[in-house]
N, C-alpha and C positions, 0 to 999 in steps of 0.2 A: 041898216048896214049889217051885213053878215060875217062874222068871224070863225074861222076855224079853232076847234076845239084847245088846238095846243096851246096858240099863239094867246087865248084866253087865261091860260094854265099860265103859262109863261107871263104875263102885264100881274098876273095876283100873285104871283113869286118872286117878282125882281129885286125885292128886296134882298131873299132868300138867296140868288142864284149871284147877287153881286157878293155879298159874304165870302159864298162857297170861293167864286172867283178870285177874292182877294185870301182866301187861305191857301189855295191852290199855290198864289204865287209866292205865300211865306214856304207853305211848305218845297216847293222847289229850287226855292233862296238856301234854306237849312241844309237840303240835300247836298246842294250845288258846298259849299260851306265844308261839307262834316267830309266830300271827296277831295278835298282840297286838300284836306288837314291830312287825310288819308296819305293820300298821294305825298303828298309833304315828308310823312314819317316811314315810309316804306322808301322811299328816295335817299332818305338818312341813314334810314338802317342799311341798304345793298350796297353804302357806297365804304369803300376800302377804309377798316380802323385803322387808325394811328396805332403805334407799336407799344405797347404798357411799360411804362417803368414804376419798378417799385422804388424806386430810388424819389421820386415825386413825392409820395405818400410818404403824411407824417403814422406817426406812432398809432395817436387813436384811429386811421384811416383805417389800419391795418389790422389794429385788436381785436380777436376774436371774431373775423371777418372769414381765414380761410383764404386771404389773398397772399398769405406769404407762403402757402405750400401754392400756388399758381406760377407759372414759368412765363416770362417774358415771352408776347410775343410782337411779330411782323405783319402789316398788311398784307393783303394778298395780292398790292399791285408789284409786291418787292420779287421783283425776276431775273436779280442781275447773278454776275456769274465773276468768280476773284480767282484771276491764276496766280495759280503758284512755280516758284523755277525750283529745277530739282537742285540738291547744294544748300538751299539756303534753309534757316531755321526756322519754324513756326508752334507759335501753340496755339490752342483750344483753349478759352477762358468761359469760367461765371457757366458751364452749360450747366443745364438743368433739363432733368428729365421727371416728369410730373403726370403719375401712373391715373388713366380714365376709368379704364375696368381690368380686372384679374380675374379668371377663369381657372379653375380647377382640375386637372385629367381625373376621372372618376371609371371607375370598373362599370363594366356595360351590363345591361339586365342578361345580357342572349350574350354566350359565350364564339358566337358564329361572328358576330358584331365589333367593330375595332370600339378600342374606348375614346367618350368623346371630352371636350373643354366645355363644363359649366360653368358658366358665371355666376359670382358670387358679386356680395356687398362688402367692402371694405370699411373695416369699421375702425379704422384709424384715419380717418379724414381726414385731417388738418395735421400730420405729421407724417406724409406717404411720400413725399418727392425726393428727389436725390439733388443738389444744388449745390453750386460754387467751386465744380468737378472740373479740372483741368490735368492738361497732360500735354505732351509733343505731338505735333505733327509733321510729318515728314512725306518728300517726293521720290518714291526710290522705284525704278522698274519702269517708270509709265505707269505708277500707281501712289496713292494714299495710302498713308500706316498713321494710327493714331497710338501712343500709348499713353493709359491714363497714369498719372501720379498722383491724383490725392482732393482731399476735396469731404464735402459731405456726402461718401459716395456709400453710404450702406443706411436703412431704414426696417425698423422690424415692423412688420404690415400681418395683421389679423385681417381673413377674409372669412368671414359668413353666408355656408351654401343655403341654396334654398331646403333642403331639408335639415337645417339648422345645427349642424356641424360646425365646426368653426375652424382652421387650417394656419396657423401658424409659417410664416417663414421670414426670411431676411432678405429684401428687395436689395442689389445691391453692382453697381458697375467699378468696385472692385479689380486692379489691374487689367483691365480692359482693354484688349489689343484686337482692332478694328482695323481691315483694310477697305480700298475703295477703287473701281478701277477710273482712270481719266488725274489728269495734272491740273484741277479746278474743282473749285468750291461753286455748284451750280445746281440747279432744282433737279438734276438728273441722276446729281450723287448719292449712292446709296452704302453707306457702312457697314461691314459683318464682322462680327469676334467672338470670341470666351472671353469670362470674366470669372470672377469668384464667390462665391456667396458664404460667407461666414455660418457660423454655428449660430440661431439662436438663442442658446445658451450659452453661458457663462460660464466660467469653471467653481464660480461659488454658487449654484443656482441649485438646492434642493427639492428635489419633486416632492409630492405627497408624505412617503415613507419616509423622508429624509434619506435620499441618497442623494451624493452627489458628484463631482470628479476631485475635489481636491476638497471640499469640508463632509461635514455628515458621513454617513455608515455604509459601509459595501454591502453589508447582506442584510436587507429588513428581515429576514424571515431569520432571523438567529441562527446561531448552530441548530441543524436539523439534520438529521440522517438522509442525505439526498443521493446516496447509494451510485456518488458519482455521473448521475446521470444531470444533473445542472443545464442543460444546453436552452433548456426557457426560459430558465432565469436570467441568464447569463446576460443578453440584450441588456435587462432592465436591471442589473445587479453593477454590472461593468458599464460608468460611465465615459464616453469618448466622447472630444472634441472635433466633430466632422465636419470637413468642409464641401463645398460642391461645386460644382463647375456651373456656371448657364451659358446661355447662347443670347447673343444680342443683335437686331438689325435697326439701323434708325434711316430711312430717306430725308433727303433733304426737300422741301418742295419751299422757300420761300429764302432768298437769298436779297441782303441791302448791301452793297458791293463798296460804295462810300462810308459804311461804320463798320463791315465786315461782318456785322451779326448775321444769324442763319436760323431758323429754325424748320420742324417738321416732325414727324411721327417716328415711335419707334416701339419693335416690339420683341419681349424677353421671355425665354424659358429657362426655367432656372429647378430645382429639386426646393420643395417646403423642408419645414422642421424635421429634424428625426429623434428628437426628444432626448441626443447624445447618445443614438445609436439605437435606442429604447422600443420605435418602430419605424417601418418603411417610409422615406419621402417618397409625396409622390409629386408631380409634372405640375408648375404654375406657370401661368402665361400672363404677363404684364403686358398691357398695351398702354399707349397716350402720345404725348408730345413732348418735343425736344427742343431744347435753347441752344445755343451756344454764341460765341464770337471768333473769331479769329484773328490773331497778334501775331505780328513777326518778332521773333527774340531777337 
């Protein structure tokens, strides 16, 4: 009797080839298994989060976590829309505005070139947000007027450029008078205003030399024969309390019509530190996310 070569190959390996065969089907059990699991956690993660409250969390949840400078949010299936009549009263409650990144205006290399916003690192992490910020709202025109009254609404924020700078100012939604055009609170709503941004500084805060607006020395450099001409000093000799204006925009993109909460993104230009006058602020741009609620008075 005559056999072909393979089939020979094949009757002195069976033992071999049945192994192989029963590993074949562990290993496409595990595969099958490890897709599942897969598919399982990617199904989890895409599906709409529930809304964070810090109100849930105990104390130690929250200690030294960084979850209390974080602003309440909404899922993304929350798309409803709250009208408002004009005549009646409303506020803004609990908003929280909770800065992701701050950019810089910096002088351009090429004087031909506009100046651009670099991003910086914020190195006040865990004390950057504005929270607990409430004001009126009102329906006048065919449009939204928010004014803010009060709240935790100013934060001093140290930002760190990448050429290692570091940029001082006062993050702050500070009387804040925001209009909006439409008679509803809906993902289409978009707010603009001025606000106010505090000094920095203190009126007891001494620099270096000890100056300062109301304690320490007006002139480090003593009596000196300055033949009148002072105008360099003067900046940093004469301290002043200044304040600055910024600019605020926040869209709404997630509205829950049944709690009235809202949230979405919002973005600020405002002037940095001037050291009480001492040098030039220059342009910061605040971006992140925005809280709020809505209450009728």
């Amino acid at each position: 009797m005559r056999y072909d070569i393979f089939e020979l190959y094949d009757r002195a390996n069976a033992p071999i080839s049945l192994h192989m065969r029963r590993l074949r089907s562990l290993l496409q059990t595990a595969v099958a298994l490890c897709l599942a699991a897969c598919l399982t956690l990617l199904t989890a993660c895409s599906s709409d989060p529930k809304a964070i409250d810090r109100a849930d969390l105990t104390y130690d949840d929250i200690h030294n976590t960084g979850l209390a400078n974080d602003c309440n949010t909404l899922p993304e299936s929350a798309r409803g829309n709250i009208a408002l009549s004009e005549g009646a009263a409303y506020k803004l409650q609990e908003m929280c505005f909770h800065p992701s990144t701050v950019a810089v205006k910096g002088e351009p290399a090429n004087k031909r070139q506009e100046a651009q916003f670099v991003e910086g690192r914020i190195l006040t992490r865990y004390t950057s947000s504005l929270d607990s910020v409430y004001g009126d709202l009102s329906v006048q025109n065919g449009g939204l007027k928010f004014k803010e009254q009060g709240g935790i609404d100013f934060q001093p924020i140290t930002v760190l450029l990448p050429g290692g700078e570091e940029i001082p100012f006062t993050f702050s939604s500070k009387e804040l008078v925001a209009t909006a055009d439409g008679t509803s609170i809906s993902t289409s709503t978009d707010f603009a205003g001025d606000y106010r941004t505090p000094s920095y500084r203190t009126s007891n805060f001494l620099d270096p030399k000890g100056r300062a607006l109301t304690t320490g020395v007006e002139y480090a450099q003593g009596l000196v024969a300055l033949g009148g001409d002072d105008d360099e000093l003067q900046s940093e000799n004469k301290k002043r309390y200044i304040d600055g204006t910024g600019t605020m925009t926040f869209s709404i993109s997630r509205v829950d019509a049944e709690s009235g909460e809202f949230a979405g993104v919002f973005t600020a230009i405002q002037p940095s530190d001037s050291d009480m006058g001492g040098r030039e602020p220059v342009d910061v741009k605040v971006s992140g996310e925005v809280y709020g609620r809505l209450e009728q008075a």
